[in-house]
C-alpha positions in Angstrom: 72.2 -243.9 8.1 69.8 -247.1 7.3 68.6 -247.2 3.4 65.4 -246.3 4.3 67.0 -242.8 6.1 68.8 -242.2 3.0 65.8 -242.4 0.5 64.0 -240.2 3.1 67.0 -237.3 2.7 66.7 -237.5 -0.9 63.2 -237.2 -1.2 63.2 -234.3 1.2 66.2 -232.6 -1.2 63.8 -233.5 -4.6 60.5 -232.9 -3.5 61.4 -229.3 -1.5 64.5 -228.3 -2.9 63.2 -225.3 -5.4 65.2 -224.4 -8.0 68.6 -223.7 -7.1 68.2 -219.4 -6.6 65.1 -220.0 -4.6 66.3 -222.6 -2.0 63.5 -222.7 0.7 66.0 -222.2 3.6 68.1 -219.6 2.2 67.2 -216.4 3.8 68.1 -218.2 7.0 71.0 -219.1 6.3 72.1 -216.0 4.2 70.5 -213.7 6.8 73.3 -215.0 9.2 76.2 -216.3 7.0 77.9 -213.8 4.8 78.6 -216.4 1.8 80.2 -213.1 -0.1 83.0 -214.1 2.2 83.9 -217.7 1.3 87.3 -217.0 -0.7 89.9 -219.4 -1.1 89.7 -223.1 -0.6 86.8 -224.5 0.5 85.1 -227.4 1.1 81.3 -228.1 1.4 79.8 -231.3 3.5 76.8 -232.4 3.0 76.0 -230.2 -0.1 72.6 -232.0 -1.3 70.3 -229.3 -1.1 72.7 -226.5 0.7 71.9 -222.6 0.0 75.6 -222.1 -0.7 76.6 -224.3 -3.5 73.3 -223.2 -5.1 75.0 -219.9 -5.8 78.8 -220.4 -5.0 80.0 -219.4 -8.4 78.0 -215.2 -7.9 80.4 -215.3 -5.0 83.6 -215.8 -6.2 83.8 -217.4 -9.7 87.2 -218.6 -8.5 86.5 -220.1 -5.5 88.2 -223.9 -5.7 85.5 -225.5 -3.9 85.1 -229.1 -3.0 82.4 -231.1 -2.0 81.7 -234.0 0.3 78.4 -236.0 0.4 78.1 -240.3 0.9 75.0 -239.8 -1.7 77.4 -237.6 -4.4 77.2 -240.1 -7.3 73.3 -240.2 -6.9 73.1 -236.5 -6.4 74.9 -235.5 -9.3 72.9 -237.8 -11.2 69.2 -236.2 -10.8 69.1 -233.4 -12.9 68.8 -230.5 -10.8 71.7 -230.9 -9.4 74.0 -232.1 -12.5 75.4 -228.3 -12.1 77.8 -230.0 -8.8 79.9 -232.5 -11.6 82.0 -228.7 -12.8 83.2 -229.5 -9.0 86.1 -231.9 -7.0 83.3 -234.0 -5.6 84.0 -236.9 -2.6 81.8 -239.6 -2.0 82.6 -240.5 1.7 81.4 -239.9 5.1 83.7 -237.0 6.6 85.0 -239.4 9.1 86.0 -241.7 6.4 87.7 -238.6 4.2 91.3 -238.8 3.7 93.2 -236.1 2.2 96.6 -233.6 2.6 94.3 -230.6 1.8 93.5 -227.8 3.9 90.9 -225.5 3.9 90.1 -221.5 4.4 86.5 -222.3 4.9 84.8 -225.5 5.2 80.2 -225.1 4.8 78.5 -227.8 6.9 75.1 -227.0 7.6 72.5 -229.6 8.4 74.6 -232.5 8.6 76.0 -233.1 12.6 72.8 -234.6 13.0 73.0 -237.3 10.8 75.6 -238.9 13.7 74.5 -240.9 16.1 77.7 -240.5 18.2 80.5 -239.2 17.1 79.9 -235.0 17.3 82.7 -234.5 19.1 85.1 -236.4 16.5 83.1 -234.5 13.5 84.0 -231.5 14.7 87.8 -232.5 15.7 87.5 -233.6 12.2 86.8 -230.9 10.8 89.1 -228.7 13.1 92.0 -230.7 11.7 91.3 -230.0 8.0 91.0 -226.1 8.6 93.6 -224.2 7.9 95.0 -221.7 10.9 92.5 -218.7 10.7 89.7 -221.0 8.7 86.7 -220.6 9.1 83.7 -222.5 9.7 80.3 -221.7 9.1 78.4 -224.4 11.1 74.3 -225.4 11.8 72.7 -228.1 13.1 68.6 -228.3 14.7 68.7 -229.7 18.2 65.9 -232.4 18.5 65.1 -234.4 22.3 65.0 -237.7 20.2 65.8 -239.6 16.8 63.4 -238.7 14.5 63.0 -239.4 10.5 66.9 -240.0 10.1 68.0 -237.3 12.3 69.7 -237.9 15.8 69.7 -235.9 19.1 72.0 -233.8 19.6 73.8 -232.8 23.7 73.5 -229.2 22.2 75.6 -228.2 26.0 78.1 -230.8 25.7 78.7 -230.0 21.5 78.7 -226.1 22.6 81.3 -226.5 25.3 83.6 -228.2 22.9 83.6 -225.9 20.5 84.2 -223.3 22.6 87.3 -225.1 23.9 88.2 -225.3 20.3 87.3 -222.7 18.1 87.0 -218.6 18.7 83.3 -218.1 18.3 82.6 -215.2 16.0 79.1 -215.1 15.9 76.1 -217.8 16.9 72.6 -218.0 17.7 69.9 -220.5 19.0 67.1 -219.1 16.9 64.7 -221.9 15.4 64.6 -222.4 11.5 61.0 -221.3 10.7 60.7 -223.9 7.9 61.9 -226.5 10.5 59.9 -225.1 13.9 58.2 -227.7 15.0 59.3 -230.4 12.2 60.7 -233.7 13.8 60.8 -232.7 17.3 62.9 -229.4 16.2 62.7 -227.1 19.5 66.1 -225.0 18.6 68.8 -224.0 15.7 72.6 -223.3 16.0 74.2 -221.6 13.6 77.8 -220.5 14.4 80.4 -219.2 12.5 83.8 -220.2 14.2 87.2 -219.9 13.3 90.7 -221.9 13.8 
């Protein structure tokens, strides 16, 4: 992402990102993921503005949960979010992240389209760090073009690889209201998949 696409995603996080019970996407997401689930290890990408961390700790006080972001040190440091420093925090790109952890569920929501490229080695990625039975709970908005710091994504290509990879336990192609329409947004996939 250009500096210019990374002052954008924090302004969207500050300027819409209500306080952290009232996130404005959360009934999307927590109309399709069960969150009461997430137990164990877990690690959270992209966890700016997510509808998980905002109430991870009602879940399972003793979750050990871990979160990736390139922006964490500026995150951490606006107010609203100070709450994320209690947590093992990574500064890094997932594709850059190096570690001998494994994890029961890994969160990414929002963030596959932040890659120009490189879907396919995300996901590996992420495939790799998930322990056997792990879970993850996965969406992304499928856009025609790059708009405002978000790329296209081959929604048939992505699909048929995670198919070949994961077991699909439930997905759907149902549009985020607050995003219908926003940037080019024609579609939303949410899938929870497992190793």
């Amino acid at each position: 992402m250009s500096l210019s696409d990374i002052q954008k995603e924090m302004d969207f996080w500050i300027n819409y990102n209500q306080p952290p019970k009232d996130f404005k996407h959360k009934a999307f997401y927590v109309d399709f993921f069960d969150f009461k689930q997430v137990s164990g290890d877990c690690l959270e990408i992209g966890c700016a503005g997510s509808p998980f961390i905002s109430y991870a700790d009602e879940v399972n006080p003793y979750l050990n949960l871990e979160l990736l972001d390139p922006l964490m040190d500026e995150i951490v440091r606006i107010p609203k979010y100070s709450y994320l420093e209690k947590y093992t925090r990574y500064q890094t790109s997932l594709l850059d992240f190096r570690t001998w952890q494994s994890y029961d569920y890994i969160i990414c929501l929002n963030v596959l389209d932040h890659f120009g490229q490189a879907h396919v080695n995300f996901l590996n990625k992420i495939f790799n760090l998930l322990k056997v039975g792990g879970y993850l709970y996965l969406y992304y908005d499928i856009r025609p073009k790059y708009l405002d710091g978000h790329y296209p994504i081959d929604h048939l290509a992505v699909h048929n690889h995670i198919s070949n990879i994961y077991n699909i336990r439930k997905e759907s192609l149902d549009v985020n209201p607050v995003h219908n329409g926003w940037s080019g947004v024609r579609s939303s996939y949410r899938g929870v998949l497992q190793k």
